[in-house]
C-alpha positions in Angstrom: 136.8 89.1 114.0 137.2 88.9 110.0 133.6 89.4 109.4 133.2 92.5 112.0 135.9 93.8 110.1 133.7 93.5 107.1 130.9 95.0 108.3 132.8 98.0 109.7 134.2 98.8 106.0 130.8 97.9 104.5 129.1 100.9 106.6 132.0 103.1 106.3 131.8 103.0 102.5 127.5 103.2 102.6 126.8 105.8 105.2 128.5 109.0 103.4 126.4 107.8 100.3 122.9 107.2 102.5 123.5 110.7 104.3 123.1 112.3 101.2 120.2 110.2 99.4 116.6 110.5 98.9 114.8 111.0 102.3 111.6 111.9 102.9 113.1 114.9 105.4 115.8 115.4 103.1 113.5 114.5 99.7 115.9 116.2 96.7 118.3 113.9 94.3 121.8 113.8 95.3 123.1 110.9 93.3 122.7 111.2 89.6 123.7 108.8 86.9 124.4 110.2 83.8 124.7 107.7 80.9 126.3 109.6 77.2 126.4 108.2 74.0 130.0 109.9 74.0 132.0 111.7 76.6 132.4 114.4 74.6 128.7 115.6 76.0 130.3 116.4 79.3 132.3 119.4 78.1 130.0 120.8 75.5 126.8 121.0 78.0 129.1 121.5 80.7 127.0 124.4 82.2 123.8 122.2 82.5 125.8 119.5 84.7 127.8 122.6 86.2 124.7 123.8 87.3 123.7 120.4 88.9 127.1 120.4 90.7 126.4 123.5 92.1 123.2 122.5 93.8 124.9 119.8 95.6 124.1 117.2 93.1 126.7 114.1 92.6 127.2 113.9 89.1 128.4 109.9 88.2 129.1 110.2 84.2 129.5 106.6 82.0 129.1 105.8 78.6 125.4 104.1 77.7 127.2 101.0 76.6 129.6 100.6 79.7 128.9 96.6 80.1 129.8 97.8 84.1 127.1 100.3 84.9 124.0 98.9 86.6 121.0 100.9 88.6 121.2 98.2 91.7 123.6 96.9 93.7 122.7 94.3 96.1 118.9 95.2 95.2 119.2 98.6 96.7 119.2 101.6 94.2 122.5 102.9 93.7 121.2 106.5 92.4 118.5 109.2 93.1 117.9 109.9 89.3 118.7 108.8 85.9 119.9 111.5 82.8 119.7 109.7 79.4 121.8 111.7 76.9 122.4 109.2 74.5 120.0 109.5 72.1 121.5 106.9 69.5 122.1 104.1 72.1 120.5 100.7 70.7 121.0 99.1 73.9 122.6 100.6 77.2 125.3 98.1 78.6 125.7 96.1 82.0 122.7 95.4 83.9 119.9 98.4 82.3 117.5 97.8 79.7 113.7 99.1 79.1 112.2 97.2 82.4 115.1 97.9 84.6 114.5 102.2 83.8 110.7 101.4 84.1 111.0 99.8 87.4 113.5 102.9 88.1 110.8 104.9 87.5 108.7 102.9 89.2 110.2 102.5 92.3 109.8 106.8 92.4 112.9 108.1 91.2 113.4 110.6 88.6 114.0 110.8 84.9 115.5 113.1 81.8 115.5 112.1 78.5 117.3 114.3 75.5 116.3 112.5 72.3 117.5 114.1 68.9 117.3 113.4 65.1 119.2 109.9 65.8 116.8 109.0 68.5 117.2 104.9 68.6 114.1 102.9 68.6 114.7 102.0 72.4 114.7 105.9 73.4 111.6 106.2 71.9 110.3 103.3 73.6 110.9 104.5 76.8 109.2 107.6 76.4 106.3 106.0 74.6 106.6 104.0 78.4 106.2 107.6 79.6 103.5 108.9 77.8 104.8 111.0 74.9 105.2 109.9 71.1 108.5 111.3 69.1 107.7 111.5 65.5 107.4 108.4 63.8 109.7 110.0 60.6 113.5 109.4 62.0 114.5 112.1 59.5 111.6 114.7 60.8 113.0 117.7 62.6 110.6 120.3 63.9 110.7 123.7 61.5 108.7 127.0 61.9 109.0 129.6 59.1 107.6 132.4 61.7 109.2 131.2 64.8 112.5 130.5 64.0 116.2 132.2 65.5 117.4 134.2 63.1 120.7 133.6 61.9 123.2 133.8 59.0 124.5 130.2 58.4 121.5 128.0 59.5 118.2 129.1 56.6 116.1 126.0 56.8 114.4 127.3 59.9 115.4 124.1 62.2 116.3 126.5 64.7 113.5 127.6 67.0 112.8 130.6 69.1 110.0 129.7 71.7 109.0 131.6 74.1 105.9 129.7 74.9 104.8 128.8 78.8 108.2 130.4 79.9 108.5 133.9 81.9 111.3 135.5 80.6 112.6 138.0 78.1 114.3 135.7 75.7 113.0 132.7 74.2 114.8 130.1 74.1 116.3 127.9 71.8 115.1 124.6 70.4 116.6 122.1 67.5 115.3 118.4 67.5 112.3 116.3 67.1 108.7 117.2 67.9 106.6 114.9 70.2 102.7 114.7 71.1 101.3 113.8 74.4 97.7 111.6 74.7 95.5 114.8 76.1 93.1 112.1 78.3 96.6 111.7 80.2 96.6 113.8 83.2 99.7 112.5 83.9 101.6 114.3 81.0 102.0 117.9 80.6 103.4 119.5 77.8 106.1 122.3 79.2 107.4 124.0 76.0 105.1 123.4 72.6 105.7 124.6 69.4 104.0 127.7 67.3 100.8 127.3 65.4 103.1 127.8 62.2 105.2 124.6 63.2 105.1 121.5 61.7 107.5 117.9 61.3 108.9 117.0 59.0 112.5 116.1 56.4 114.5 119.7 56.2 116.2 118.1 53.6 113.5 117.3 51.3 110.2 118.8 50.0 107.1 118.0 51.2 104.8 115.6 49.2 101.9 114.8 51.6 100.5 117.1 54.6 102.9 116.7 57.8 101.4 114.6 60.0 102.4 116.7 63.2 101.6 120.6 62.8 100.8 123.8 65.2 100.6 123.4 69.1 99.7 120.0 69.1 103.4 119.6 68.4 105.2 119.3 72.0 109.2 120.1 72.3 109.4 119.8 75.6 107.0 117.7 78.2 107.0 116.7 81.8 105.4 113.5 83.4 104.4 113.3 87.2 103.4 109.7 88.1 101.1 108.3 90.8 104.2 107.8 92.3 105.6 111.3 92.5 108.3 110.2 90.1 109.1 112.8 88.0 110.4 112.8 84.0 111.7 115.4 82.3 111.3 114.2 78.2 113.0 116.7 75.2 113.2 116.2 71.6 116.3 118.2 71.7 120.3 117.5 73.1 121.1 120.8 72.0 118.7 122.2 73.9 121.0 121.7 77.4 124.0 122.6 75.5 126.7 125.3 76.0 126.3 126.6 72.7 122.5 126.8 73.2 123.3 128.7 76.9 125.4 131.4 75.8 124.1 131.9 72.2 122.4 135.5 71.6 119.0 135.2 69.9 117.2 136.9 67.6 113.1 136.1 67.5 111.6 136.1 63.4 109.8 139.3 63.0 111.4 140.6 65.8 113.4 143.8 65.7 114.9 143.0 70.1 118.2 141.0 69.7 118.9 139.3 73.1 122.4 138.9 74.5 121.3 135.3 76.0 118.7 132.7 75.3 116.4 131.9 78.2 117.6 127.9 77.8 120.1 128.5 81.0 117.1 130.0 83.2 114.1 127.5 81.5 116.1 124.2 82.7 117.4 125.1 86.1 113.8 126.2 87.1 112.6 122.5 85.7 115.6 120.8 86.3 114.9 121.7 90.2 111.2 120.8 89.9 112.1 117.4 88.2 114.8 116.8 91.1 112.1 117.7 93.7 113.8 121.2 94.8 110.4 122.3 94.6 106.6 121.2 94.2 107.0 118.9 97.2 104.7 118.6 99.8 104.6 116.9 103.2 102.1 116.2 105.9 102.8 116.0 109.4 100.6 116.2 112.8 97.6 114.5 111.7 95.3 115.2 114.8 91.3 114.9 115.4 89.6 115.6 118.7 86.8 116.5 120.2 85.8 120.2 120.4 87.4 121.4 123.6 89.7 118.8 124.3 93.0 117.5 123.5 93.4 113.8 123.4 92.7 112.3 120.4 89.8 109.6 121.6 89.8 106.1 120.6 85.9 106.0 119.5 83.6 108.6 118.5 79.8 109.3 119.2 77.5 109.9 116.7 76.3 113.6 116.6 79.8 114.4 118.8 81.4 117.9 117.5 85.0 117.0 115.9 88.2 119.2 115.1 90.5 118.0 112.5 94.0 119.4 111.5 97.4 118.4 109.7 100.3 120.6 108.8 101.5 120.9 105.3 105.0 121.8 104.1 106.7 122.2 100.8 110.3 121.9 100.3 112.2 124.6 98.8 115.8 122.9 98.1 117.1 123.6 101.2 114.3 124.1 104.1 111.0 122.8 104.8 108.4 126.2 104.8 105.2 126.2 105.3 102.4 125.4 102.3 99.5 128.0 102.1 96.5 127.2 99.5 92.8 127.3 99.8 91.9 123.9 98.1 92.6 121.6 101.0 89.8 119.4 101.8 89.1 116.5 104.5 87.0 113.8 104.0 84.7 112.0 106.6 84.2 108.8 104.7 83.1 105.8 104.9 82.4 103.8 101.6 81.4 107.3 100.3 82.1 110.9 101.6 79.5 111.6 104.3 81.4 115.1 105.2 83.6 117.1 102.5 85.4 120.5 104.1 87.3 122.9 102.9 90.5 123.2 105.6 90.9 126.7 106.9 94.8 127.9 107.3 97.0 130.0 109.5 99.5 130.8 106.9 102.2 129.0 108.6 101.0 125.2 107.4 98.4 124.3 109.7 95.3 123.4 108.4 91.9 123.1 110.3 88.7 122.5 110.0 85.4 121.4 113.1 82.3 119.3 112.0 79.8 117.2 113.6 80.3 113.5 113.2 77.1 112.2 111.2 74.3 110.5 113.2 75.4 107.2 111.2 77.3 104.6 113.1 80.3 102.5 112.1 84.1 102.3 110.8 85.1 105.6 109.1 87.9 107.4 107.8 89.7 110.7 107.6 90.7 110.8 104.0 93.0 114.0 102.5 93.6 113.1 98.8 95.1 116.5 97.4 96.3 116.4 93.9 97.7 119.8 92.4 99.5 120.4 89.3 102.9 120.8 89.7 103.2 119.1 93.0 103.6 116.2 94.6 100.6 114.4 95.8 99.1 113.6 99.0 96.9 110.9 100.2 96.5 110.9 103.6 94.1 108.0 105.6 93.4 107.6 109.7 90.3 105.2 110.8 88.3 105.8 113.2 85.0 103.6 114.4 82.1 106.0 115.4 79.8 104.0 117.7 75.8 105.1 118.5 74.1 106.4 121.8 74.2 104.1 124.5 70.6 103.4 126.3 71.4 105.6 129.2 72.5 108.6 126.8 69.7 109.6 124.9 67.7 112.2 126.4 65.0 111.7 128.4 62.8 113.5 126.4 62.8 114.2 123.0 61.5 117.8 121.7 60.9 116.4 118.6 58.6 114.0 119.6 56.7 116.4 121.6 53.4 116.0 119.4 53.5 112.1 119.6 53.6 112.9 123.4 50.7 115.7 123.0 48.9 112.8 120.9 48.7 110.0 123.3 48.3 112.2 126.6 45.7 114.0 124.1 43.8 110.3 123.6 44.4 109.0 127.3 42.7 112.2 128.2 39.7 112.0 126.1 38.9 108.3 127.1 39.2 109.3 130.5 36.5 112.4 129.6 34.3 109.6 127.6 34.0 106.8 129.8 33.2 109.3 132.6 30.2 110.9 130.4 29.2 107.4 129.0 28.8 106.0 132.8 27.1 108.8 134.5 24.5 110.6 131.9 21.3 109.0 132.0 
């Protein structure tokens, strides 16, 4: 009796918390951990987690030390994703370290790291795990002397106005360390870089040897998608998702238009909902093949039979499944190489189709989808299927492209026929 009681106020306690969790139906974050170096952060970037909040997200704040926080309990994953703002943590308390965020990560849930000008070696060796390098300088802010927010108490240009890769009005606001991203890493994408005027380096003192990070190679904000579909979020700035930074009016260098609000507010919702999956997602469903003018999907196919394939495709858009319309879709026929490659057609309503004739080679193929498209998830989809050759009492009975080699040997029967009859009876 004791332990059905147990198990009764185990579920009641887990069930509210797996309604709400990573599904593949239901695929956005619900429950966030948010680790601060003080909790001071949660009232002045109130409107970034106010924003979260708003969107249905559960918020859990601790303090990166907290020797009681851990990412697993009873090795299932107690969160959906992982906010690191505390940039001068040496080492996070409890059970998380390095491996236990990379196997976070790993595992495919999502990441967002605010570094700053105290950035601790063990931030930056988590985003070095992720693909971007912070400036090796830990006094090195980025500066731009054309870029900058104009202002009358900050003059040594820390402050910057970009409105690069951003549709908006406004640019927005930027104060923090520069990174770079390895460009042979299609993984990494670089969301937010600096001007060709900016370069790293010590505000506080003059320059004595060229800056080792300069122009657009300097990144201020990047994204990572892994192979996984995890997604990280990685900034050189705290300030950036701060209230000060939301609300502040901004003034562009060499330009005259004075904005009543940066564009920081509208920048990170729109990526905070693509790192949390509220958008870019895709899903297939109905994977079907047949033959042409049936239904059932057959156990075996024929060489030379005439195939339709199809599969419906949905992205999610934070709070409904609609449907996914592109023109890139392909299908692959493969076996140990592609012998058919088609482009699907579409309705417009997520089903995508294509018909083809199975090649005249016999043996254990595959339907293969592998779609990969910046800014969304990936999809690799996989169904095998043998294809077996004519039986004897299939081929046809004759064949027309033998017709010649028929004509030949009737041709040669003929004239034997014509010779012998000639050689025999003409004296």
């Amino acid at each position: 009796m004791s332990k059905l009681v147990g198990v009764l106020a185990f579920l009641t306690l887990t069930l509210p918390f797996l309604a709400h969790s990573f599904s593949p139906d239901h695929p956005t974050d619900r429950r966030v951990l948010v680790l601060l170096d003080d909790l001071a952060v949660k009232s002045s970037h109130s409107l970034f987690f106010k924003s979260l909040q708003s969107r249905g997200f559960e918020l859990d704040f601790k303090l990166a030390d907290d020797p009681n926080i851990s990412l697993q309990r009873y090795a299932l994953y107690s969160y959906d994703a992982l906010i690191l703002f505390s940039p001068s943590v040496d080492r996070f308390g409890g059970s998380i370290d390095l491996a236990a965020i990379l196997d976070f990560v790993d595992s495919g849930h999502d990441l967002i790291i605010a570094a700053d000008t105290n950035a601790s070696d063990l931030i930056r060796q988590i985003a070095v795990e992720c693909g971007v390098d912070f400036d090796e300088d830990p006094a090195a802010m980025v500066i731009d002397h054309t870029s900058y927010a104009v202002s009358d108490t900050e003059g040594d240009h820390t402050v910057i106005a970009s409105d690069d890769f951003i549709k908006s009005d406004a640019p927005v606001l930027f104060q923090g360390i520069g990174h770079t991203v390895n460009s042979e890493n299609s993984l990494v994408l670089k969301v937010l870089s600096a001007s060709l005027s900016a370069y790293s380096a010590n505000p506080k003192s003059k320059l004595s040897n060229p800056p080792s990070l300069t122009g657009s190679a300097i990144s201020l904000v990047s994204v990572v998608q892994a192979r996984n579909n995890a997604r990280v979020l990685i900034s050189g700035s705290l300030s950036l998702f701060s209230d000060r930074f939301f609300r502040s009016k901004v003034q562009k260098a060499g330009s005259s238009k004075k904005h009543e609000k940066s564009a920081n507010e509208q920048f990170l919702t729109e990526l905070s909902k693509w790192v949390f999956h509220e958008r870019g997602h895709l899903k297939a469903v109905n994977v079907k093949h047949h033959r042409v003018g049936e239904a059932d999907e057959p156990a075996i196919y024929r060489i030379n039979d005439d195939l339709e394939y199809s599969v419906e495709i949905y992205e999610w858009r934070g709070q409904r499944w609609e449907p996914y319309v592109a023109d890139d879709v392909q299908v692959q026929f493969y076996m140990m190489s592609p012998y058919v490659l088609k482009t699907l057609s579409t309705d417009q309503k997520g089903r995508y189709f294509t018909e083809f004739r199975v090649p005249d080679v016999y043996g254990v193929f595959q339907f293969k989808v592998e779609y990969k498209r910046l800014g969304y998830t990936s999809l690799s989809l996989s169904k095998q299927i043998p294809v077996r050759p004519f039986k004897h009492n299939e081929y046809e009975r004759f064949i027309p492209a033998a017709y010649p080699y028929y004509g030949a040997a009737f041709s040669m029967m003929t004239g034997f026929f014509v010779f012998t009859a000639v050689h025999l009876y003409n004296k």
